[in-house]
N, C-alpha and C positions, 0 to 999 in steps of 0.2 A: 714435489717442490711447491706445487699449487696451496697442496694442502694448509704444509709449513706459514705461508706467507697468508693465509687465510684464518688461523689460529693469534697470527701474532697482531694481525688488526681487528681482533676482538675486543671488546671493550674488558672485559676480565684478566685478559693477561698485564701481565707484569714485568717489565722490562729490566734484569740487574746484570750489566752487561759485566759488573767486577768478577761476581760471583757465581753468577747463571752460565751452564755452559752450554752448543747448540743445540735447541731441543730438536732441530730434524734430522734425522739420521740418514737421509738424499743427500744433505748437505754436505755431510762428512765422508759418506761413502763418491759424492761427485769427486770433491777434493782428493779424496785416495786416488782418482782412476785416472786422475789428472796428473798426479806426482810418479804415479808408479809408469817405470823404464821396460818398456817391450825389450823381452829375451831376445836374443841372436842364436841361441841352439835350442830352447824349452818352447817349443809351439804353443802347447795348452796355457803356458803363461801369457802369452800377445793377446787373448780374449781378453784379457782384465788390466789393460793400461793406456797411455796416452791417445794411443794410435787411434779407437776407440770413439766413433764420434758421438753425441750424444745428441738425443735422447738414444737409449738404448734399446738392443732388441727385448724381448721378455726373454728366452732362453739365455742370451749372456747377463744379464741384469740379475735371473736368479743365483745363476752360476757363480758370478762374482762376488754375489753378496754373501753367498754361502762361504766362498775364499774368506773374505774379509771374518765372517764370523768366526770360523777357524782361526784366524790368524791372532783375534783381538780376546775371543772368549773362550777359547775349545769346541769342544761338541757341542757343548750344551749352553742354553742364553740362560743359566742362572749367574752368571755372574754379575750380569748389567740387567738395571731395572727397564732401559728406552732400548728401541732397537726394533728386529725383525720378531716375528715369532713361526716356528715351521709346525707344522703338522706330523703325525705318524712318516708320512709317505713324502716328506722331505720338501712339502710344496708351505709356500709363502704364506698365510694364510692373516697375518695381524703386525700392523706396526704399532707401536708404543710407543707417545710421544710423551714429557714429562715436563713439564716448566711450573714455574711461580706465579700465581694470581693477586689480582686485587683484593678477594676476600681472606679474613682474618681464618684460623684456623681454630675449627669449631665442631663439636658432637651433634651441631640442627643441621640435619638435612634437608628438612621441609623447603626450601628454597630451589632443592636440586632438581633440576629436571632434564630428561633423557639422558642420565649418566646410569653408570654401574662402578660397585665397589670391587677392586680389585685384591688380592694379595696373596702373598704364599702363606700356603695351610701344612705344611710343614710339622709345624709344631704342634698344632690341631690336630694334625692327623695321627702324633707320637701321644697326645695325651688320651686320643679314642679307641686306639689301639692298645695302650696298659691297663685301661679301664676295663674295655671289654676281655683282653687274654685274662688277666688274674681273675677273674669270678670263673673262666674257662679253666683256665691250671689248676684253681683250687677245687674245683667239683670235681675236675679228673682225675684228683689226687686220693680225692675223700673216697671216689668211685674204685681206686685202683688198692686204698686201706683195706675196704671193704672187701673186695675179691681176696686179699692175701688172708687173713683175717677169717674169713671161710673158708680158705682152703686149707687150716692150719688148726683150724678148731671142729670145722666140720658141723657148727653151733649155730643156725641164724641168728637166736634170740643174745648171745654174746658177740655177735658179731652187730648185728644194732648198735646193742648199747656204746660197745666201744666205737662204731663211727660216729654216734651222736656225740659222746663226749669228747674225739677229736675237731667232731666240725665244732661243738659249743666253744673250746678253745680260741678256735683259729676267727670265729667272730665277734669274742667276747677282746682279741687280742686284735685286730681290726677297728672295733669300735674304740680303743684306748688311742691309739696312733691319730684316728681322727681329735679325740677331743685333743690329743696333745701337740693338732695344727703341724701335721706333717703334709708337705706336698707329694702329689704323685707323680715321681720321677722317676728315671730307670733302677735305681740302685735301692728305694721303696719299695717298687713292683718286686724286683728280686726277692726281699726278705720276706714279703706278703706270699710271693707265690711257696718260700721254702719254709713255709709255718706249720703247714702237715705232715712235713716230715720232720720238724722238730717237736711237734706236740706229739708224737703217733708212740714212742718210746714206753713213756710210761705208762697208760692205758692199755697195749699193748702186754705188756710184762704180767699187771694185773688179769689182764683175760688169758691169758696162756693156764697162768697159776689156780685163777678160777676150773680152769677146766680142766687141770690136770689133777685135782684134789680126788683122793681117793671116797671121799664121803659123798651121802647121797642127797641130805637135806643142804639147801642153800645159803644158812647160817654158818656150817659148818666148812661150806667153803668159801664164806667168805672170813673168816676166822683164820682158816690155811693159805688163802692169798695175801691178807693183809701180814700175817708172821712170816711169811715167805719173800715177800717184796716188797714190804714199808722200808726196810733199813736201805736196800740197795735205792728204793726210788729215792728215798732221802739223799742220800750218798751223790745220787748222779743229778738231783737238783741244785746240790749245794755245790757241786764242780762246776755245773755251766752260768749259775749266778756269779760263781768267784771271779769266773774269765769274762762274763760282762762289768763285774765292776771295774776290774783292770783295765778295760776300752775305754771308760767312762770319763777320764784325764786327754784321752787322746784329743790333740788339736785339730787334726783330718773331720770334716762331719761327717765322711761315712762311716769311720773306723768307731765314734761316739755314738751314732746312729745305731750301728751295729750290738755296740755294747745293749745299749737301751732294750733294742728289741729281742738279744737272749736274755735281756734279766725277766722283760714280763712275759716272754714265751714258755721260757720255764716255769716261773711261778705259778701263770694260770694254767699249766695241761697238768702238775705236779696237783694243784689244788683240784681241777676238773674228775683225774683219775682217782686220788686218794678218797674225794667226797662223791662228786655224781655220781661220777660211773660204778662206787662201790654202794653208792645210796641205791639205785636200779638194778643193781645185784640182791641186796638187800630184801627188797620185797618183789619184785619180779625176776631175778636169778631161775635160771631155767634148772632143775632139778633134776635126778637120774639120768634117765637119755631124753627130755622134753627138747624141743627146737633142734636134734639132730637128726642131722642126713645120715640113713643108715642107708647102706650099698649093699645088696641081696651077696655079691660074692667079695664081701671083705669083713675083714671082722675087726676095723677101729674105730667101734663102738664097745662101751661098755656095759658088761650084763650084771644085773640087779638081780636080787632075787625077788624083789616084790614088782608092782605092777609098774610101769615109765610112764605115767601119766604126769600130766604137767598141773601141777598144785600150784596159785595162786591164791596171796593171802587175800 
């Protein structure tokens, strides 16, 4: 109550009695303990009422406050800015007091002295958390391409190339979204984190069909990959661009959002697989059995009659 009354004959406060409501919260909590009617059958309720003489002891003072806080805000003091503050272990530890000043409302601090800025980080703490998981999701994702990718080809040097040309996508389609001044919000993070496995399709198809080509030089299969899987990759780019442009009307901005980001997810991993990753096949395409895991007792490797060296133009 000391305090209260020592705040308010500072020369910086502000007195708006219409508008301002009490900034001590001793104030408010005396007046409760002064209105509130001692039970006749609830014992533990008579700590916290009239009867009650003040100043209070510290164990009912906490006790009570803690009632009151329950009573006014829940468990928890996020709902009011002024008030008590508790600690882990339930003990009192900070009051919040909140009123209107003489000074104008200003970004110079240079005037301030022994204060501290206070505030809920809340939202700080939602935008440092998306920030850091999506570079975390997206490498685990590249990391987790790259595993299936090898266990499916059996090929490091095709397994490379195809995660490089997944990750070049998913950054080449990242950097678009920044220049096109997107914020990073939950339903952002979402599509950013789900871009490896929309790009991972067609790169994928192409390395499969690379390596199942029955020839030995690497012109020739990249010759049998692209006749093998240009029509289909075309096919299923121009299905997921059709269903982005359909989004693209919607009024909802996630549902537009949405659109947006399958028309250029598709475009660039459909352009990434058809050009890079066939351009790295092209002159560094691993040849016969070069860059395979061959396993002493299994035989899904393929035998050549001539020598498995790895020829590099």
């Amino acid at each position: 109550m000391e305090l209260c009354r020592k705040v308010e004959n500072q020369s910086f406060y502000y007195s708006d009695q219409d508008k301002k409501p009490n900034i001590c919260f001793m104030e408010d909590f005396h007046r409760l303990m002064e209105s509130q009617q001692c039970s006749q059958t609830d014992q533990n309720l008579n700590l916290c009422c009239n009867h009650v003489t003040f100043p209070y002891k510290s164990d009912i003072l906490l006790h009570c406050i803690k009632m009151m806080v329950r009573e006014q805000g829940g468990d928890g003091m996020e709902t009011y800015d002024i008030g008590p503050r508790f600690d882990a272990d339930g003990n009192l530890t900070v009051l919040v007091l909140e009123f209107q000043t003489v000074n104008h409302y200003s970004f110079n601090y240079s005037k301030t002295k022994n204060g501290w800025f206070t505030s809920k980080l809340s939202l700080y703490n939602l935008q440092h958390t998306l920030s850091i998981e999506i570079m975390v999701v997206t490498i685990f994702s590249i990391v987790i391409s790259f595993v299936v990718l090898l266990l499916a080809t059996w090929n490091v040097f095709l397994s490379q190339f195809a995660v490089t040309s997944i990750g070049g996508s998913v950054m080449v389609t990242t950097g678009i979204l920044v220049l096109l001044e997107w914020q990073l919000n939950v339903i952002e993070s979402l599509l950013i984190s789900a871009a490896v496995s929309l790009s991972v399709d067609f790169t994928v198809n192409y390395c499969i069909s690379y390596h199942l080509c029955p020839h030995q030089d690497r012109l020739s299969r990249l010759v049998f990959s692209l006749k093998q899987m240009s029509c289909a990759t075309a096919v299923g780019a121009f299905t997921m661009f059709s269903a982005g442009v359909i989004m693209l009307p919607a009024t909802v901005l996630a549902y537009r959002n949405l659109g947006i980001f399958i028309i250029m997810i598709k475009c660039i991993s459909c352009g990434f697989a058809s050009f890079f990753f066939q351009s790295l096949c092209c002159f560094f395409g691993p040849e016969m059995n070069c860059g395979q895991i061959i396993w002493p007792c299994a035989n899904a490797f393929k035998e050549y009659p001539n020598d498995s060296r790895c020829l590099w133009w």
